[in-house]
Structure formats: C-alpha cells, structure tokens
N, CA, C and O atoms as CSV, one atom per row, in Angstrom:
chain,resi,resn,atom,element,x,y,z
A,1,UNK,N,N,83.818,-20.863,81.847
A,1,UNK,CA,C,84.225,-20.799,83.248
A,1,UNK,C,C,83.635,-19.527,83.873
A,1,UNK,O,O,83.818,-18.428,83.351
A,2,UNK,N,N,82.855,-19.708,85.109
A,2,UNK,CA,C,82.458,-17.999,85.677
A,2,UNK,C,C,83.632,-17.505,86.239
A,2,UNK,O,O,84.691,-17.988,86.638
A,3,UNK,N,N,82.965,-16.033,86.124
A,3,UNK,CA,C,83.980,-15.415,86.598
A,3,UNK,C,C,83.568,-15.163,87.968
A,3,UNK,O,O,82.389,-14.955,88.256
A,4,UNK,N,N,84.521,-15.176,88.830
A,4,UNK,CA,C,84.953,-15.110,90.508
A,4,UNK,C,C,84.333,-13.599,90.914
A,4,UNK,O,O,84.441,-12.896,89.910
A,5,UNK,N,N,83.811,-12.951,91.859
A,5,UNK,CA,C,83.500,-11.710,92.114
A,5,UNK,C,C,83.839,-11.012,93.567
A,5,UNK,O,O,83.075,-10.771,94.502
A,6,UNK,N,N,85.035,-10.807,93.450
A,6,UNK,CA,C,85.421,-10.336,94.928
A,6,UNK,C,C,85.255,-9.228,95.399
A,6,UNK,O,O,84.803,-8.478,94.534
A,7,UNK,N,N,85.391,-8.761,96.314
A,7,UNK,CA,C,84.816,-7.385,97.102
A,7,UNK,C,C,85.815,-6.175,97.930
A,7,UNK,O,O,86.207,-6.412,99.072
A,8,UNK,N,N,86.120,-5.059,97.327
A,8,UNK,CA,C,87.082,-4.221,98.201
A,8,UNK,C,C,86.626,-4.445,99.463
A,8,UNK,O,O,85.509,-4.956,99.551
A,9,UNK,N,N,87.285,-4.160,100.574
A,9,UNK,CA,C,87.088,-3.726,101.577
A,9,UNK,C,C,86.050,-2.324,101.410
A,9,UNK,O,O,84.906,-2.228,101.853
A,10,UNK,N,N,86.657,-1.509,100.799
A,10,UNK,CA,C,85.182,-0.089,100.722
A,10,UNK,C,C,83.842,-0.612,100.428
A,10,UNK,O,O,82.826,-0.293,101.045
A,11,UNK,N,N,83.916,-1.573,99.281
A,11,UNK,CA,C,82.351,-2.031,98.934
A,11,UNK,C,C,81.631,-2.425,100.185
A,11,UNK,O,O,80.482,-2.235,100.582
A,12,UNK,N,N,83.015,-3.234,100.835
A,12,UNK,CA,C,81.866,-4.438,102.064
A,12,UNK,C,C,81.390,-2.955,102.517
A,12,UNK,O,O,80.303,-2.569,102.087
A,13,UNK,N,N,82.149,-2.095,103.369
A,13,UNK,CA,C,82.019,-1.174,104.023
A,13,UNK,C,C,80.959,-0.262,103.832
A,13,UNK,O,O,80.163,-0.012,104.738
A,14,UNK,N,N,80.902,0.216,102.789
A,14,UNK,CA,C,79.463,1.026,102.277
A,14,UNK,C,C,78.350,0.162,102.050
A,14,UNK,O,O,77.216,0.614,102.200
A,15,UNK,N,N,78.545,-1.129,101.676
A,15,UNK,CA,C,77.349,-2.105,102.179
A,15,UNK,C,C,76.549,-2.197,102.934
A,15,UNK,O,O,75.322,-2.166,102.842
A,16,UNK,N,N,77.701,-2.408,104.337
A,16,UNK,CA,C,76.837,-2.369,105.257
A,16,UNK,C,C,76.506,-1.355,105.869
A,16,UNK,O,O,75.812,-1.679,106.832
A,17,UNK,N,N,76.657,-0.240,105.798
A,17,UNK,CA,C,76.334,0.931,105.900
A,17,UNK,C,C,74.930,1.303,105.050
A,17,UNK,O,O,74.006,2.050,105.370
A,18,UNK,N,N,75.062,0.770,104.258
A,18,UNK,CA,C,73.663,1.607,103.099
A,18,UNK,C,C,72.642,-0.025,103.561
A,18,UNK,O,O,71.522,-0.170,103.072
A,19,UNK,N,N,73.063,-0.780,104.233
A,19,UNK,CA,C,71.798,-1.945,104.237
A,19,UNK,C,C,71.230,-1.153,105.584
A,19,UNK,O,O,70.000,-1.147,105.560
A,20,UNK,N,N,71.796,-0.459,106.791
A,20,UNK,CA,C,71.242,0.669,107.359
A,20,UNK,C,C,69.983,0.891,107.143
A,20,UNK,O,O,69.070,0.604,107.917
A,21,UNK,N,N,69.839,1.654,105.587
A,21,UNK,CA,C,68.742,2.738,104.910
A,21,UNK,C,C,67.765,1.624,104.229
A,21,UNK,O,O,66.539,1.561,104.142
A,22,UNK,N,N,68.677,0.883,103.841
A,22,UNK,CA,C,67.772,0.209,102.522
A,22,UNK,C,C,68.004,-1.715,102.953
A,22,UNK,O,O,68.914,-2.377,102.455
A,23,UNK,N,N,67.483,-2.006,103.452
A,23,UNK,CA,C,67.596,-3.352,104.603
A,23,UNK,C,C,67.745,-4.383,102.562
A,23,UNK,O,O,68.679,-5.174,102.429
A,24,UNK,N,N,67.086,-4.234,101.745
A,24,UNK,CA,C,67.234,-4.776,100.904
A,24,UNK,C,C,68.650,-4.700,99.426
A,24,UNK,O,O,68.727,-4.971,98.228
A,25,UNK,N,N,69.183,-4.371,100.095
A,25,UNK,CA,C,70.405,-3.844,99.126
A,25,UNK,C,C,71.280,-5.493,98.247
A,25,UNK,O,O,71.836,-5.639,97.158
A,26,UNK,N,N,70.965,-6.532,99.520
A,26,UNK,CA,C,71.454,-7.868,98.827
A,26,UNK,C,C,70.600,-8.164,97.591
A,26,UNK,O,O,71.014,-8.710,96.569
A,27,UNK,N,N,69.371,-7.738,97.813
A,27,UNK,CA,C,68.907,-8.197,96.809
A,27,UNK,C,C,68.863,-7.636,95.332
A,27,UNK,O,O,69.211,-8.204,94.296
A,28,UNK,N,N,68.335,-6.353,95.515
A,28,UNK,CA,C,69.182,-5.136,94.458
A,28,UNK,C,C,70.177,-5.466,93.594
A,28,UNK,O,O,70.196,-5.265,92.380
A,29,UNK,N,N,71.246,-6.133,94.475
A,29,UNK,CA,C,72.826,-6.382,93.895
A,29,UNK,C,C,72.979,-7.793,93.515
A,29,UNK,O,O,74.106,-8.214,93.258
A,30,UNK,N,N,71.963,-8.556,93.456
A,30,UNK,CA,C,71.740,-10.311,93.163
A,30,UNK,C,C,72.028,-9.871,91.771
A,30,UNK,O,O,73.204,-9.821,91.411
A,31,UNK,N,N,71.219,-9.599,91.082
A,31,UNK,CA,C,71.291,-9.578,89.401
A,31,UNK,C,C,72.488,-9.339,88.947
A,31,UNK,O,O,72.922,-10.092,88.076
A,32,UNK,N,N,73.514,-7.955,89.550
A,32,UNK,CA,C,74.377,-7.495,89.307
A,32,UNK,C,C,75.582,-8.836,89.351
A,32,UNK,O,O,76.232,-9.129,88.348
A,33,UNK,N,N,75.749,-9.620,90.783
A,33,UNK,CA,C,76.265,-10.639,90.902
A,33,UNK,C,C,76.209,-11.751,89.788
A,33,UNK,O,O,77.197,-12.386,89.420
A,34,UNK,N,N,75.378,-11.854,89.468
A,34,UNK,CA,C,75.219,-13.053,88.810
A,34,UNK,C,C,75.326,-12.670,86.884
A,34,UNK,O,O,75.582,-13.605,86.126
A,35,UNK,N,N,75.177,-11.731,86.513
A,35,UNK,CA,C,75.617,-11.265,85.419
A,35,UNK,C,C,76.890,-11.172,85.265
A,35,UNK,O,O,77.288,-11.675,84.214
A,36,UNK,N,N,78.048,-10.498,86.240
A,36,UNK,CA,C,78.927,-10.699,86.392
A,36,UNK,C,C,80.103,-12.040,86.252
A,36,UNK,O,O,81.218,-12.216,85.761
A,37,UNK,N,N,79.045,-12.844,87.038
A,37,UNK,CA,C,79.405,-14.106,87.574
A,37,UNK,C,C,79.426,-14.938,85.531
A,37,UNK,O,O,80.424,-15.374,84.958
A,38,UNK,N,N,78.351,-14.887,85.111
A,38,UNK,CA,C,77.957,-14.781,83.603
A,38,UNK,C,C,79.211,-14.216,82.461
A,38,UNK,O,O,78.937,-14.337,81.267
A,39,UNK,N,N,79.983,-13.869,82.679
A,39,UNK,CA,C,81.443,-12.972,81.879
A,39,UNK,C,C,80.635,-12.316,81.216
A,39,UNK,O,O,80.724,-12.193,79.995
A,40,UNK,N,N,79.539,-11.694,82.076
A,40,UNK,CA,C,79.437,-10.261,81.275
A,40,UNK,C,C,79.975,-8.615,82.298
A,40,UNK,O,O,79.813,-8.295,83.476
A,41,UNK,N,N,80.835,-7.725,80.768
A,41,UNK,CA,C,80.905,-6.647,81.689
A,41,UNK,C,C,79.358,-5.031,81.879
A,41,UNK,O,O,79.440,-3.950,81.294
A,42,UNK,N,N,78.319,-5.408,82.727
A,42,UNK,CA,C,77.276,-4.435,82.294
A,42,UNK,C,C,78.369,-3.054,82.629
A,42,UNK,O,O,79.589,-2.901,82.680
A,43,UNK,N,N,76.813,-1.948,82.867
A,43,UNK,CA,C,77.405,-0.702,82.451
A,43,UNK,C,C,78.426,0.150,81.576
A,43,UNK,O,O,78.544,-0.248,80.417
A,44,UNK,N,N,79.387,1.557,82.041
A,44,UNK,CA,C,79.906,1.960,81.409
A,44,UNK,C,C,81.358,1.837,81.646
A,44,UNK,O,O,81.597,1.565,82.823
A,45,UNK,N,N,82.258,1.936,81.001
A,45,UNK,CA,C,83.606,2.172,80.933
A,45,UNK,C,C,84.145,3.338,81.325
A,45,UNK,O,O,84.423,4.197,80.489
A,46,UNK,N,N,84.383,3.537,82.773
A,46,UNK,CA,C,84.837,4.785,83.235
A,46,UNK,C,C,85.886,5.438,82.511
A,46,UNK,O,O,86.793,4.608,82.434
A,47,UNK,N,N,86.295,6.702,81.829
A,47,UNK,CA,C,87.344,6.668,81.209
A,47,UNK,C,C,88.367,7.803,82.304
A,47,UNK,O,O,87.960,8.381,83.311
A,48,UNK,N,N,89.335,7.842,81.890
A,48,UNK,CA,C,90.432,8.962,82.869
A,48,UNK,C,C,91.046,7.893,83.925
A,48,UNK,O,O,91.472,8.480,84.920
A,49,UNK,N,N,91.190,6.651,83.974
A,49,UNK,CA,C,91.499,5.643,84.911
A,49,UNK,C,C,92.750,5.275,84.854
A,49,UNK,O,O,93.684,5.377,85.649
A,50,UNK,N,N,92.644,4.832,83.806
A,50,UNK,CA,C,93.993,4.028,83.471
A,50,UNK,C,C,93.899,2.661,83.622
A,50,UNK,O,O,94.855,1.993,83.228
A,51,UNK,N,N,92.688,1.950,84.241
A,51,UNK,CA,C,92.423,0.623,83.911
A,51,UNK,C,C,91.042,0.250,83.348
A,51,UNK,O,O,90.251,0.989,82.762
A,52,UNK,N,N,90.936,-0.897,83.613
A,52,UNK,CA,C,89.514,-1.437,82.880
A,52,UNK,C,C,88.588,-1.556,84.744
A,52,UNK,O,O,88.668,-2.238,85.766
A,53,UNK,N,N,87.855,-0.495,84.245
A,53,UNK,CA,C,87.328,-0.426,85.226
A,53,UNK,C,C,85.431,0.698,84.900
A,53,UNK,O,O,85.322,1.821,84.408
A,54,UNK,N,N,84.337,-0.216,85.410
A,54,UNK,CA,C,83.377,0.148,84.735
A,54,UNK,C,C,82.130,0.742,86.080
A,54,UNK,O,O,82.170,0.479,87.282
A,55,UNK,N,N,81.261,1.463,85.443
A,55,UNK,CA,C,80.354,2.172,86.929
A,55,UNK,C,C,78.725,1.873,86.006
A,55,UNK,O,O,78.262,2.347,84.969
A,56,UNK,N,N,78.243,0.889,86.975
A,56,UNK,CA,C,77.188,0.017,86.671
A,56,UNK,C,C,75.962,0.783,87.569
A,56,UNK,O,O,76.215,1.069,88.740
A,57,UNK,N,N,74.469,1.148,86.930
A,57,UNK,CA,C,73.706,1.381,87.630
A,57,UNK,C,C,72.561,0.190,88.609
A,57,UNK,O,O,71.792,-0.741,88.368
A,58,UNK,N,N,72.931,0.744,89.457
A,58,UNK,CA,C,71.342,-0.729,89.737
A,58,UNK,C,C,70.388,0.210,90.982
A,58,UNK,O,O,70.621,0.986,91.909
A,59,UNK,N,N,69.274,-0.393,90.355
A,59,UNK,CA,C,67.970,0.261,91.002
A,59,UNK,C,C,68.037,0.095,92.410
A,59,UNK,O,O,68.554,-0.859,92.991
A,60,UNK,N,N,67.452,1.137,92.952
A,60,UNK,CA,C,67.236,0.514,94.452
A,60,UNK,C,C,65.697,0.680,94.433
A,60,UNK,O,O,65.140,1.677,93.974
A,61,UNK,N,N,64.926,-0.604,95.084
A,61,UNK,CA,C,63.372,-0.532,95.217
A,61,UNK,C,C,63.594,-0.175,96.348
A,61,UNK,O,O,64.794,-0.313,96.111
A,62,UNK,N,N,63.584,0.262,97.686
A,62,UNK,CA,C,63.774,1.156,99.017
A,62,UNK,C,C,63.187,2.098,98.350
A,62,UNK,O,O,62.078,2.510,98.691
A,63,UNK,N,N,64.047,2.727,96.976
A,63,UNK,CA,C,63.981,4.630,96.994
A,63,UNK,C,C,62.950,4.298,95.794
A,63,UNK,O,O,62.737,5.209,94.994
A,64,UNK,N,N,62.541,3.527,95.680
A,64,UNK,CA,C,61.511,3.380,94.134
A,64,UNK,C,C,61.653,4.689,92.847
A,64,UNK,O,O,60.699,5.198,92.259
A,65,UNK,N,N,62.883,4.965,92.679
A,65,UNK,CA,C,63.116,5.908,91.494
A,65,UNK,C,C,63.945,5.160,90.817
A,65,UNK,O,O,64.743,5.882,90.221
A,66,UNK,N,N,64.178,3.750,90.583
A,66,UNK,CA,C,64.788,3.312,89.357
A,66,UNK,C,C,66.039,3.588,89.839
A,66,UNK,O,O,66.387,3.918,90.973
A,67,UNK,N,N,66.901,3.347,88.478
A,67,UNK,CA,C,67.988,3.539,88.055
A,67,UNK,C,C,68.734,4.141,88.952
A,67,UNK,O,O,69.437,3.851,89.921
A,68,UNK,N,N,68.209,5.527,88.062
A,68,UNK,CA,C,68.547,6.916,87.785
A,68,UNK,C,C,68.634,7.534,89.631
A,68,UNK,O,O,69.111,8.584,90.063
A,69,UNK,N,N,68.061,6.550,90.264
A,69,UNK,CA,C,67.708,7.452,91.958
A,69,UNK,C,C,68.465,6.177,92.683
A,69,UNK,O,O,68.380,6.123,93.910
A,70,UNK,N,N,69.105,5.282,92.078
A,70,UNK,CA,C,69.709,3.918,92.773
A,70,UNK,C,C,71.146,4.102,93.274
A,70,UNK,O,O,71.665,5.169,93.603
A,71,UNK,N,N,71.632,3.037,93.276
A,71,UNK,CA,C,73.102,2.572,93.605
A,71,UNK,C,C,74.000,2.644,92.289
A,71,UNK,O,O,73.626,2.537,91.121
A,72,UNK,N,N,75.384,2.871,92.828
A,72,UNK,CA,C,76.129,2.913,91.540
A,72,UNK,C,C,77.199,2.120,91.854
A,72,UNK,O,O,77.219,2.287,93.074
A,73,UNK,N,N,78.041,1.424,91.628
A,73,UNK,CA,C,78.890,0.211,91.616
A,73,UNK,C,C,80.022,0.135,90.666
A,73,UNK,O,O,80.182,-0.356,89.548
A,74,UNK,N,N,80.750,0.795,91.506
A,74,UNK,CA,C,82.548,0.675,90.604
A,74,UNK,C,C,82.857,-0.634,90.440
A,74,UNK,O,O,82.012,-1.309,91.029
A,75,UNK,N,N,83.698,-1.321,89.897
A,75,UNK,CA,C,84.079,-2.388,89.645
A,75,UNK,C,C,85.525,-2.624,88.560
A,75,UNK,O,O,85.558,-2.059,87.466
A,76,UNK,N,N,86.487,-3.380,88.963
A,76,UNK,CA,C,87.333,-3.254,88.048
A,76,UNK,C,C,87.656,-4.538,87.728
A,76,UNK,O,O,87.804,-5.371,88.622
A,77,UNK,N,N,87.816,-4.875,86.321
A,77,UNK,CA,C,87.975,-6.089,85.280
A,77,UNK,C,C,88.793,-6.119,84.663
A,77,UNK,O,O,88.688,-6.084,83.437
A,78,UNK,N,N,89.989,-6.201,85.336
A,78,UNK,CA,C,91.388,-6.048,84.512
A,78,UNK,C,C,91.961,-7.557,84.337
A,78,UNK,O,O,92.757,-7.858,83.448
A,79,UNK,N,N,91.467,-8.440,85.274
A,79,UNK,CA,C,91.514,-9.965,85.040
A,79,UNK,C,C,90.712,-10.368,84.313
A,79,UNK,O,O,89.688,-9.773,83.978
A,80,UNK,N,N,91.296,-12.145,83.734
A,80,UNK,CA,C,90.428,-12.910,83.016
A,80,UNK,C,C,89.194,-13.440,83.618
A,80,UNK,O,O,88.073,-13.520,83.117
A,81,UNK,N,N,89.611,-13.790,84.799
A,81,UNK,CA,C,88.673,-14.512,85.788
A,81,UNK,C,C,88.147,-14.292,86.557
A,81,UNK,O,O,87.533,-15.231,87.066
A,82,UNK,N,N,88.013,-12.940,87.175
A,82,UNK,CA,C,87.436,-12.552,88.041
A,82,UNK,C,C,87.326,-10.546,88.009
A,82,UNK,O,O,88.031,-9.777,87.354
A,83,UNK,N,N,86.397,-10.275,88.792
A,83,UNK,CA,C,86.312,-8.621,88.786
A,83,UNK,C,C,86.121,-8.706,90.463
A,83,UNK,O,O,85.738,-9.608,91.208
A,84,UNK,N,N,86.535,-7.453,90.662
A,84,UNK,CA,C,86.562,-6.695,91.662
A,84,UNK,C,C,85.588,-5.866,92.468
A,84,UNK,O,O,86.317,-4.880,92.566
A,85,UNK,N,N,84.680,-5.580,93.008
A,85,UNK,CA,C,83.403,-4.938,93.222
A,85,UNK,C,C,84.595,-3.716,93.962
A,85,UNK,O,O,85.402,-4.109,94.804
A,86,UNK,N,N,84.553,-2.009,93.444
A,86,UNK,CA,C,85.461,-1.583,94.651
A,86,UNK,C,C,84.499,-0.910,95.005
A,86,UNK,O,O,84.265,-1.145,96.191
A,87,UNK,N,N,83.780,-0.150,94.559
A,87,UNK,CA,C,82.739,0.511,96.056
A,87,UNK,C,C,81.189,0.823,95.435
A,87,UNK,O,O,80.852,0.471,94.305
A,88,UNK,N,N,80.337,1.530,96.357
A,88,UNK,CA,C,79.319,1.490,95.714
A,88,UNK,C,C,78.642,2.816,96.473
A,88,UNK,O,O,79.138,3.032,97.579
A,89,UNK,N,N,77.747,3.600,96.120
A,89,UNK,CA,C,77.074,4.447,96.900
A,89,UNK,C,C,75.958,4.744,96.015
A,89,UNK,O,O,75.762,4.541,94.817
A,90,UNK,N,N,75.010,5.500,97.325
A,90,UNK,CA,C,73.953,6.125,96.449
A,90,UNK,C,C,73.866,7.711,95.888
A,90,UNK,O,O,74.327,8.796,96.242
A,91,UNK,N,N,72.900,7.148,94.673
A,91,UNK,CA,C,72.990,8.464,93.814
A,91,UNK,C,C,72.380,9.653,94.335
A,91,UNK,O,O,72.666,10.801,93.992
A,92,UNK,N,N,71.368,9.247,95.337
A,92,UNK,CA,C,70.998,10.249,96.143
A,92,UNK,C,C,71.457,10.769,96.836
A,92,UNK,O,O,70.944,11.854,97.110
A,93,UNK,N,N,72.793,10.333,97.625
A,93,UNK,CA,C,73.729,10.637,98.993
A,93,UNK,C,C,75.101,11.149,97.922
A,93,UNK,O,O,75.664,12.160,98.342
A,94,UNK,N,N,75.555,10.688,96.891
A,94,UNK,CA,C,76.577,11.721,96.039
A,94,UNK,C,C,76.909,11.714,95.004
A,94,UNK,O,O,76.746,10.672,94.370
A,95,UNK,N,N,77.441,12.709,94.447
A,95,UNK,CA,C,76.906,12.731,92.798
A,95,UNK,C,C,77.890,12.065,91.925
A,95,UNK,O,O,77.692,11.698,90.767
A,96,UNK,N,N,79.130,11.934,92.715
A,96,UNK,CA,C,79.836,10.877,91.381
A,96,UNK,C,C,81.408,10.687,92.644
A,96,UNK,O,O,81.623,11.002,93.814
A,97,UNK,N,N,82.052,10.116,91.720
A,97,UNK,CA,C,83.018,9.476,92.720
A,97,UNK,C,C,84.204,10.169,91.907
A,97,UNK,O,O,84.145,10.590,90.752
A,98,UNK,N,N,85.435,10.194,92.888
A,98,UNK,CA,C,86.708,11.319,92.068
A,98,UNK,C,C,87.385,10.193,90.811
A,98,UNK,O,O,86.652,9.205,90.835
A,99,UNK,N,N,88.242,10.041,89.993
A,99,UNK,CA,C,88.904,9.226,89.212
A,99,UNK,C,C,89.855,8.757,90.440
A,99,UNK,O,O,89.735,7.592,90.817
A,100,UNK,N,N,90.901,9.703,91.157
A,100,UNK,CA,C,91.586,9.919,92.432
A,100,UNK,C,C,91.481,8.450,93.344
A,100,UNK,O,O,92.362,7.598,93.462
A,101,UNK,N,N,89.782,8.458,94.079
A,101,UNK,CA,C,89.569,7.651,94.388
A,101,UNK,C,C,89.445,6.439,93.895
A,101,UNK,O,O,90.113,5.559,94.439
A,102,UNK,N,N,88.543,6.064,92.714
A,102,UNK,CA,C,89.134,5.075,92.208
A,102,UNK,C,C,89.870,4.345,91.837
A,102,UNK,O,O,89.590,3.147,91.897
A,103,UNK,N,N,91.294,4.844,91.223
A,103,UNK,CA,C,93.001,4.867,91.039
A,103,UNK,C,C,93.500,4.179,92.462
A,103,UNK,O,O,94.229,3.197,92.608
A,104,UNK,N,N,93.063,4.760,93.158
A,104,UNK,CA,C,93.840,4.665,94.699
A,104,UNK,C,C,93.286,3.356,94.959
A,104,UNK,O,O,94.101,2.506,95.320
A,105,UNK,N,N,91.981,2.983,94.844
A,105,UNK,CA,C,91.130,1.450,95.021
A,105,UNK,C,C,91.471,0.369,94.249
A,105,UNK,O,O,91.163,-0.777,94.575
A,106,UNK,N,N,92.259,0.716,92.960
A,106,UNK,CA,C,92.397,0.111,92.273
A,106,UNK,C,C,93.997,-0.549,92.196
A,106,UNK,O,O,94.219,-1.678,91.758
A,107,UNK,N,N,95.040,0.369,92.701
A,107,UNK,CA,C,95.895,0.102,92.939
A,107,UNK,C,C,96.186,-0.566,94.681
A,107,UNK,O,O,97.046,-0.800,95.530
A,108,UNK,N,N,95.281,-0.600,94.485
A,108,UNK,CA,C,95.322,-1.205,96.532
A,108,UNK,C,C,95.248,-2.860,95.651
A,108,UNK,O,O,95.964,-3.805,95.979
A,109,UNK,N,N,94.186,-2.911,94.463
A,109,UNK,CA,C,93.629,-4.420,94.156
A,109,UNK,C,C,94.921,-4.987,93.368
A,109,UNK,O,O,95.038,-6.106,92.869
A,110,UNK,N,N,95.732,-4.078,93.380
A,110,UNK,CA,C,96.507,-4.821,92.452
A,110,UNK,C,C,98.097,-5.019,93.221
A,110,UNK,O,O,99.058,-5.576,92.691
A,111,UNK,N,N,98.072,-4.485,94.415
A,111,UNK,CA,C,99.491,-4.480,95.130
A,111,UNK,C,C,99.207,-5.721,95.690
A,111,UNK,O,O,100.032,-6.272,96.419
C-alpha cells in the first residue's frame, strides 16, 4: 500500500516562497515524493525530537552545488500510512533548523 504524503502548512509556505528563487523546486522534490510515496524513509533520523522524524537532503539544480548547497526537508513518520512533509529551506539561506521548531510542527501534526 503507498504511503499518503501530506504537507504542513510551513512546507506549502516556504515552497512557495523558495519557487520565487528557484522556479524549479517541484521538480527537485518529485523524486523525494515518490520515494516516499514507495514506504521508503530516505535521509537521517533527527535525534533530540522525541518523534520519528527525519531531515532529507535534495539537490537543487537552480544553485548547481548538489546536495550539500540544496534543500533540506523535515518530515515526520510517526504513522503507518502516511508522512508528513513539515518544512523545508535552503542550505544556503540557513544553517539548520532549532529541535524547538520542529517539536512545535510536529505537535501541531498531531493535535
């Protein structure tokens, strides 16, 4: 069965904000979607959370530095059937996201 992939409100929000800079960002985030969609969890396992919740790199071709110069994509998988996209930004615009914030995104997904 795939799994379902829904979207915080912050994700949509910095979405469309960063499609602004980088007009191609849907596409960037296709692979990510559909791996997902696949019951797989990529990236890492944020730890200090308190849930299952993971921070996935994906390239941006806009900034052509890979990875490492791309988008980063919180996400939380505490369900069977579905994950959560909660936000996303670039690695160039900031260097990491608080636990704080995430907690707070995460408990919004679950009230």
């Amino acid at each position: 069965m795939p799994t379902k992939v829904d979207t915080h409100p912050t994700f949509r929000k910095r979405t469309r904000r960063l499609r602004r800079r980088f007009p191609s960002i849907h596409l960037d985030l296709r692979p990510l979607f559909q791996r997902l969609r696949s019951n797989e969890l990529p990236g890492d396992r944020v730890s200090g959370v308190g849930y299952t919740v993971y921070k996935v790199r994906v390239p941006n071709r806009a900034a052509r530095r890979g990875k490492s110069g791309g988008f980063r994509v919180i996400y939380y998988a505490q369900f069977r059937d579905r994950v959560v996209l909660l936000t996303i930004y670039s690695k160039t615009d900031e260097p990491d996201i608080s636990i704080a914030e995430i907690r707070r995104m995460v408990l919004e997904v679950e009230a």
